[in-house]
N, C-alpha and C positions, 0 to 999 in steps of 0.2 A: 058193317061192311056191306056193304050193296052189290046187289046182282044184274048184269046185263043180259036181257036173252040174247043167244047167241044160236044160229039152227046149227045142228049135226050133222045135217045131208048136205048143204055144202061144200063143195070143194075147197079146203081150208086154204088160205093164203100161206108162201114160207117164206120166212126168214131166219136169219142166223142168232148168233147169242147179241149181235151188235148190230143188229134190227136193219140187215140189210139182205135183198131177197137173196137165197140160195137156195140149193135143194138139203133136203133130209132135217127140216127141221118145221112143224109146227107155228104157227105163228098164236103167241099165247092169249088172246082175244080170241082165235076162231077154235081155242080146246073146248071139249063139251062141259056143259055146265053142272054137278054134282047131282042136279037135281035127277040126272037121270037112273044115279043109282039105288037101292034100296035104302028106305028111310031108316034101319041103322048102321047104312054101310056110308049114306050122305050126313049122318050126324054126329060119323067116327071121324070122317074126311073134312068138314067144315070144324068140328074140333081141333084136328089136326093144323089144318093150313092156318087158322090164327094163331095158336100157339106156335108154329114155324115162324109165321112173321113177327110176330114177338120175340124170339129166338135173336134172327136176324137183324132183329133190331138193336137190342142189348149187344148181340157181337161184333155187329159196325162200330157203333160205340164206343166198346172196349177195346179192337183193333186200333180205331182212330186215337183212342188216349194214349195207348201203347206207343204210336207212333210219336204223338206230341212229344212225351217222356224222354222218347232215346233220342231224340234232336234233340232235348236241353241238355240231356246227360254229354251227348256226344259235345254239343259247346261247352261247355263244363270243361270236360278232358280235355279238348285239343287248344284251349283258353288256357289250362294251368301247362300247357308242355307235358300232358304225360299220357301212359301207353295203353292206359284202363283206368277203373276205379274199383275200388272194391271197401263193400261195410260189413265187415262181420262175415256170413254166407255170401253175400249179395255183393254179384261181380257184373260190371259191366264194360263194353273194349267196343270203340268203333276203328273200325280197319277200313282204309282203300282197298278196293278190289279192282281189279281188271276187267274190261266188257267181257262178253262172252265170246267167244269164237263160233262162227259159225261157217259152212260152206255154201259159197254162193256157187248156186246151178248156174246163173244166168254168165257170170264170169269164166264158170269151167267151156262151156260154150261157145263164148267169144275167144278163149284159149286155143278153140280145136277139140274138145272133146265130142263125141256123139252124143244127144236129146236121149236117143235110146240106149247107150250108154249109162248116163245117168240113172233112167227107170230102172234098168234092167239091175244096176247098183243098191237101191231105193228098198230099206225093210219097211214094213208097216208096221205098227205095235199091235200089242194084241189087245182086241177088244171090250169097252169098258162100258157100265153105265150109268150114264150125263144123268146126275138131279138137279134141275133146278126150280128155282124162286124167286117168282115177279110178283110186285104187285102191282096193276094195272092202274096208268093215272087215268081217272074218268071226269 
């Protein structure tokens, strides 16, 4: 795995999780580079983040096969006319669902509703903390 320097005094560049600028986020190219932490707190962390990407690698993986699986299973079933399958323990049911519903502001708006109506409406959830994991194409 190869290291770019990167400076820390910097004004870091933001963007979002979909690499588009916004505020409140980092852009993962201008984070500081391990090397500035102590050599066994850089050599717990460079341990760490390969084993993570190895992690996520194996788990793409085994999502993506997961994926392929219930497509053939689900043509399976909806191929034979029926409402699942099941072997032994091992059950499996693909169903239609329904989109999701959602509330559009911009409609309630054009409706006649007040902007600040809406806000004033509006819960925030409660505050979480985002991990995430890039690897940088270089």
């Amino acid at each position: 795995m190869s290291t770019n320097a990167v400076s820390t005094n910097a004004e870091p560049e933001v963007d979002n999780a979909d690499g588009k600028a916004g505020a409140g986020a980092v852009h993962f190219a201008a984070l500081p580079l391990i090397s500035v932490l102590s050599a066994p707190q850089m050599k717990q962390a460079q341990s760490l983040l390969e084993e993570l990407e190895a992690v996520e690698a194996r788990e793409k993986a085994e999502v993506e096969r997961g994926d392929e699986i219930k497509l053939e299973l689900g043509k399976i079933q909806v191929g034979a006319g029926l409402v699942g399958l099941r072997f032994g323990q091992l059950c499996f049911k693909e169903s239609q669902m329904p989109g999701k519903k959602t509330l559009n502001k911009v409609k309630l708006v054009e409706k006649g509703v007040a902007p600040e109506l809406i806000v004033a409406c509006t819960d925030t959830g409660k505050p979480f903390a985002k991990r995430e994991f890039k690897k940088l194409l270089v």
